[in-house]
C-alpha positions in Angstrom: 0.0 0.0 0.0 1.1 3.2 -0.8 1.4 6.0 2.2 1.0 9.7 0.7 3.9 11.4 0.0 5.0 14.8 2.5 3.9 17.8 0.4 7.3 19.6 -0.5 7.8 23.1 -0.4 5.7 23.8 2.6 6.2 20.7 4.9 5.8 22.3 8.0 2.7 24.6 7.3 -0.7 23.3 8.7 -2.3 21.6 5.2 0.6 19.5 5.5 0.5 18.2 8.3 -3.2 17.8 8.0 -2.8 15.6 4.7 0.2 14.0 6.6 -2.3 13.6 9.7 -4.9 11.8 7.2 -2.7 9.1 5.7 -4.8 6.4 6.6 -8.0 7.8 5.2 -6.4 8.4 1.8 -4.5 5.0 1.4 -8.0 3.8 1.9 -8.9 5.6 -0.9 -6.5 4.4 -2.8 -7.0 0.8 -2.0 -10.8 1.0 -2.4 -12.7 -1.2 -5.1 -13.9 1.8 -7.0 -10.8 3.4 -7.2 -8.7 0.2 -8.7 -11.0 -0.9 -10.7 -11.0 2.7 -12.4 -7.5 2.9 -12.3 -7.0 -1.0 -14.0 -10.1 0.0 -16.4 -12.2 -2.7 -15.2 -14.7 -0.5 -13.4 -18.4 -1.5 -15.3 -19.4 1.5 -17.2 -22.8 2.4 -15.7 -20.8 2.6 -12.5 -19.0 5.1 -13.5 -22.0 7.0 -15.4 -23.8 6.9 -11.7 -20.6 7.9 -9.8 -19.8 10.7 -12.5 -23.8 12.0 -12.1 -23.2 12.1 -8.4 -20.0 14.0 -9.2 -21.6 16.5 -10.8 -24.1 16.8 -8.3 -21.2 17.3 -5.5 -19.2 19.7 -7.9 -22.3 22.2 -8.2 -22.4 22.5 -4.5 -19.0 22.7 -4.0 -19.0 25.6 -6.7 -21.6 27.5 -4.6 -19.4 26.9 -1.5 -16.4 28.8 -3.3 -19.0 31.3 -3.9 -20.0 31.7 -0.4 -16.0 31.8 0.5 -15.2 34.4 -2.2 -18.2 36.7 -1.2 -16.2 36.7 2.1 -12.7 36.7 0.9 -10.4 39.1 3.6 -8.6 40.2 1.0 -8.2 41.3 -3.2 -5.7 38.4 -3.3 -8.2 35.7 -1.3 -10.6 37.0 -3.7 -9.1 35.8 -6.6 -7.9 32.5 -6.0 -11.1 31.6 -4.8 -12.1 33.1 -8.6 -10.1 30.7 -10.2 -10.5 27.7 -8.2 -14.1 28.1 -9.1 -12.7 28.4 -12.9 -11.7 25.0 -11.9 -14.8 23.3 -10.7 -16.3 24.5 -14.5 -13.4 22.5 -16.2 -14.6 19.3 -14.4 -18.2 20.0 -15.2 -17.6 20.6 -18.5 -15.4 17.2 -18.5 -18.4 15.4 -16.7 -21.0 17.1 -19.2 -18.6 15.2 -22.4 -18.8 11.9 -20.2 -22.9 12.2 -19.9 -23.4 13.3 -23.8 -21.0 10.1 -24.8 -23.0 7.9 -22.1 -26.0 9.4 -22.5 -26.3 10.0 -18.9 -29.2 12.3 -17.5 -27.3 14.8 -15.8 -30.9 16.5 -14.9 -32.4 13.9 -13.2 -29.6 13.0 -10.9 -31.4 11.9 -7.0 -28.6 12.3 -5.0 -27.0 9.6 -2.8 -27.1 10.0 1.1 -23.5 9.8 1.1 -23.4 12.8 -1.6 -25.9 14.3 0.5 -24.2 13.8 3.3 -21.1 15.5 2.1 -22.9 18.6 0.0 -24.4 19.8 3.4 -21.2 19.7 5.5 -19.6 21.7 2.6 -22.6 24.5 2.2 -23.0 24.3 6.0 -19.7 24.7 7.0 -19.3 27.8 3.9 -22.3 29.4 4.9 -21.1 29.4 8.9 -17.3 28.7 9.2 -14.3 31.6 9.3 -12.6 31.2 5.8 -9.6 28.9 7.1 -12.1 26.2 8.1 -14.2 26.3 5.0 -10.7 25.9 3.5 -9.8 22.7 5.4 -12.9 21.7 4.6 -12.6 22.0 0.5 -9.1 21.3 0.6 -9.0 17.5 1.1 -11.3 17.0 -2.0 -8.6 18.8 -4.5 -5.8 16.9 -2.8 -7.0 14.3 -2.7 -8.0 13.8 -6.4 -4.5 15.4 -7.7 -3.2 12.6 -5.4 -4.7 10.0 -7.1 -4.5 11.4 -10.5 -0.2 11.3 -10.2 -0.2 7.5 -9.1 -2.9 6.2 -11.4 -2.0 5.0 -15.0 -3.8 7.1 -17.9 -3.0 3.8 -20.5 -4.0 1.2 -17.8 -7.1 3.0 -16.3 -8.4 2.2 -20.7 -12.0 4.4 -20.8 -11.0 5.7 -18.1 -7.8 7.9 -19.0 -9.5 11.3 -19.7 -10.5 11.3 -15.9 -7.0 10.1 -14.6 -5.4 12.8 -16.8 -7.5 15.2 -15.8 -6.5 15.1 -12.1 -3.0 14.5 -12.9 -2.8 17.7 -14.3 0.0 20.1 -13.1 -2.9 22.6 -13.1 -5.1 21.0 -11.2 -2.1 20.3 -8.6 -1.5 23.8 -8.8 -5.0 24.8 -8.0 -4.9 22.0 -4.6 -1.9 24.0 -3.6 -3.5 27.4 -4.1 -6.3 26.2 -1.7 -3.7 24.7 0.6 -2.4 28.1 0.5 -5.6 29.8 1.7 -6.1 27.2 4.7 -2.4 28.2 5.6 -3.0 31.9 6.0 -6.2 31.8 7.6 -5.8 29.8 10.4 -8.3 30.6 13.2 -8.7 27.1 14.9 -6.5 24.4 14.2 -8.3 22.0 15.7 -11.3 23.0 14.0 -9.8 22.7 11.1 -8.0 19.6 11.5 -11.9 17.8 12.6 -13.3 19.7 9.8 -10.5 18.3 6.8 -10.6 15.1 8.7 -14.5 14.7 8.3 -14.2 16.2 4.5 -11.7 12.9 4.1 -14.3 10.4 5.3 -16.9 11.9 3.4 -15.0 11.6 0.0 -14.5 7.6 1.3 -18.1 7.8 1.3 -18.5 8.7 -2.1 -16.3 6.0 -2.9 -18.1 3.4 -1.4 -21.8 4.4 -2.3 -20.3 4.0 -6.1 -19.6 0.0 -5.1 -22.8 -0.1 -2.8 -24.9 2.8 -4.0 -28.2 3.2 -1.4 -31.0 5.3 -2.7 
């Protein structure tokens, strides 16, 4: 099993040492049925469909919760990181929108799982009601955790599956995690708050993971 890797250049600041902190959860990730069967290209396709539906459901609330942080950024600079980390979430709808048209998936008509439930209301609530740092540390795990994934897994091997290991392997979209680690950096209020609040963000995205294997409507 493979342990995540220290995050260089800024080892000692807190998102380190809360992905550091949280090395269990994400080898669990990493080990989890969805996850290797995506990454060998074995994964049945109408799981995917349902997991990428659910994903798009997630991504539109985790736009609105950049919204809700950028509407309170502290400062000009705050302001527009948040800007383009929203810029981000439209590049993986509009990735997830090419996956539906190809699938024909009904990206409409999604009914949320609980799990995706479950982890769109801790995002909103905790954007809508949490300083900045925390709604950080609660965000940040998602983007971290994905451009985690995307450098280990195997664009050839994952088969059907490349586009999406690509797209999180991405030096952009590692750039955008570390822009967000950034934020949770410089607006620390709470650590421990924030260190509960990434933690629970980590579970949740297990969660997701597992709902795609078991899905419970």
């Amino acid at each position: 099993m493979i342990d995540p890797e220290p995050l260089t250049g800024h080892d000692s600041a807190l998102s380190a040492r809360l992905w550091s902190a949280n090395a269990d959860l994400a080898a669990q990730a990493l080990a989890h049925p969805f996850v290797t069967a995506l990454g060998d290209g074995s994964l049945p396709r109408r799981a995917f469909a349902a997991f990428i539906a659910q994903d798009a459901f997630f991504l539109e609330s985790f736009a609105r919760s950049y919204a809700f942080a950028l509407t309170r950024s502290p400062d000009t600079a705050s302001l527009m990181t948040f800007a383009d980390l929203l810029a981000g979430v439209k590049h993986e709808l509009d990735l997830h929108a090419t996956y539906a048209a190809r699938w024909e998936v009904d990206m409409g008509g999604v009914t949320p799982w609980p799990a995706t439930l479950a982890y769109t209301e801790f995002l909103l609530a905790t954007a809508a009601t949490a300083d900045i740092g925390t709604v950080c540390a609660a965000m940040a795990p998602c983007m971290r955790l994905y451009a985690w994934l995307g450098s280990l897994l195997d664009p050839a091997a994952a088969g059907p599956y490349g586009e999406w290991v690509l797209t999180y392997a991405d030096p952009a979209f590692e750039a955008l995690a570390r822009r967000l680690e950034g934020l949770v950096d410089e607006w620390t209020a709470d650590e421990g708050r924030e260190a509960r609040t990434y933690r629970r963000a980590m579970a949740l995205e297990l969660g997701l993971f597992e709902a795609a294997v078991h899905p419970v409507s």
